[in-house]
N, C-alpha and C positions, 0 to 999 in steps of 0.2 A: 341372501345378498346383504340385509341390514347388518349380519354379524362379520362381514368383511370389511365396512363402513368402518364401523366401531373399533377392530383391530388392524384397520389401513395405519390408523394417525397415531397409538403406542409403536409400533412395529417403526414410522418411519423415525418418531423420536427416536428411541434407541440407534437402528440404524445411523443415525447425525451424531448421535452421543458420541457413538463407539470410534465412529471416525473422526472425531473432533476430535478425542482425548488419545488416542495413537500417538506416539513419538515416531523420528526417524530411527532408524538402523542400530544398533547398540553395538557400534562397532571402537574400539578404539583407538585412534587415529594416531598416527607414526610419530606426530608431531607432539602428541601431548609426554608430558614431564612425567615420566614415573621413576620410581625410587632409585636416585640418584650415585652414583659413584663417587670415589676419595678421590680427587687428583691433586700427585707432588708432582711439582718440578723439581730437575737436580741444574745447580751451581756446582761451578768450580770453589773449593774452598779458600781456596789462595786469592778470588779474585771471585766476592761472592755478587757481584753486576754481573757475572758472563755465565750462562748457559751451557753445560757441559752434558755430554754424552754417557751414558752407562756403556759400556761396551760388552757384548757376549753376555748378554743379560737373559737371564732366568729369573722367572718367580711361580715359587710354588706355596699352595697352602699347607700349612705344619699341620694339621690334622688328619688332611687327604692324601697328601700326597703326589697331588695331581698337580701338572704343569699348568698355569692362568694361560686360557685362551691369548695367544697373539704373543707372548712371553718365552717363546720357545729359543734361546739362543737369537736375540734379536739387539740390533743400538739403538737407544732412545735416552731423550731428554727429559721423560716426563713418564711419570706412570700414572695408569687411571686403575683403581685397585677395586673391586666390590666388595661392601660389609655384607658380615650375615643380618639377616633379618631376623633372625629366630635366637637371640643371642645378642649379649650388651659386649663379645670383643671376637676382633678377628684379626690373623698372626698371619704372618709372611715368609716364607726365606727370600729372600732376593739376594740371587746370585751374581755378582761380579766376575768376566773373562773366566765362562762355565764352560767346559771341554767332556771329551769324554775319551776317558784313556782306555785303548784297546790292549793295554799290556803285552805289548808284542805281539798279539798273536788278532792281527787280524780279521783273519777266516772262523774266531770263535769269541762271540759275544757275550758267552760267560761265566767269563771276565773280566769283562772292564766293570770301570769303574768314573763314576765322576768326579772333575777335580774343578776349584773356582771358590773367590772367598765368597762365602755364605755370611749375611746378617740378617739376625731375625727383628723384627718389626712388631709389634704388639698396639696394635689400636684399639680403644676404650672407649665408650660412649652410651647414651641413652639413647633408646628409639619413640618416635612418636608417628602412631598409624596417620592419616590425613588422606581425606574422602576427595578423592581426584573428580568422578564422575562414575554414575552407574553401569555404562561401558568400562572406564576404566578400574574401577574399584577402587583400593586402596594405595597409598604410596606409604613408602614408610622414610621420615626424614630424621638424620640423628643431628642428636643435639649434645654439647659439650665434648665436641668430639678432642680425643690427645691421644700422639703416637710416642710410642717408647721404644728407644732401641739397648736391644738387649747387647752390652758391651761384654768382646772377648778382648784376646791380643793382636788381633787381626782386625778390628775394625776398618773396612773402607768406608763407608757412612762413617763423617763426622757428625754431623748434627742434623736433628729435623726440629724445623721451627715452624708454628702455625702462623697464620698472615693474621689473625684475628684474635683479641683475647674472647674464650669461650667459644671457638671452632664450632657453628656447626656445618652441616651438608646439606643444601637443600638441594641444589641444584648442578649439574658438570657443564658449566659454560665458565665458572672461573675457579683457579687455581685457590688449593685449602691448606697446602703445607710447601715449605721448601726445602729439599733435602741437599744438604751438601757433602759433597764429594772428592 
């Protein structure tokens, strides 16, 4: 009985310890900021106060291949674009009144082919990791960020201009370039 005494009162230390020093849930919450997106707006070029529409817009990535999520043949004012994280640049085609020609022969898919002016996009930048929270981890925010558009004889992108000398991206609540059109 004396030796229950003696290990009653470490026993209930630790116990108070353990549960004093517990955190809640490590959950990371919907609300918190993680590594942010590029958002352009497009202007009209002739009237660059006014707010214009891409129309039959596609944008895919020149590496993959793949269509950007929400991008498929869609009108918008504005794109919200993701950088790679693993990589200081990431490239675009964005397509302009994108179609897809079934060459006559409708009941056979292949071949078509797609038609729509394509320009490619080239964003540049440095990345910097930044410790969100131990639920959330890491975010990764770029800095110095500059977009370059690759000119053919086709360009419908006239100009992309940053709103900031030294662009960077920390956050997608406000607008990083404006693209005209």
């Amino acid at each position: 009985m004396k030796y229950l005494k003696i290990l009653f009162i470490p026993v209930m230390v630790l116990i108070v310890g353990i549960t004093i020093s517990c955190e809640k849930d490590d959950i990371c919450p919907a609300s918190t900021s993680t590594t942010p997106n590029l958002l352009i707006d497009a202007f009209d070029n002739s009237n660059e106060d006014s707010s214009k529409n891409i129309f039959s817009l596609v944008v895919i990535g020149v590496d993959n291949e793949e269509v950007l999520p929400g991008y498929s043949i869609v009108s918008s004012s504005s794109l919200v674009l993701p950088l790679k994280t693993t990589d200081n640049t990431t490239q675009y085609r964005i397509i302009q009144d994108y179609s897809i020609n079934d060459n006559d022969t409708p009941d056979d898919d292949t071949d078509d082919f797609a038609e729509g002016n394509q320009d490619i996009i080239t964003i540049n930048y440095s990345r910097e990791e930044v410790f969100v929270s131990r639920a959330c981890g890491y975010k990764t925010v770029f800095k110095n960020v500059t977009v370059q558009l690759e000119t053919d004889e086709d360009n419908w992108i006239k100009s992309i201009i940053p709103l900031n000398a030294n662009q960077s991206v920390e956050d997608e609540t406000e607008t990083h370039f404006n693209l005209f059109h």
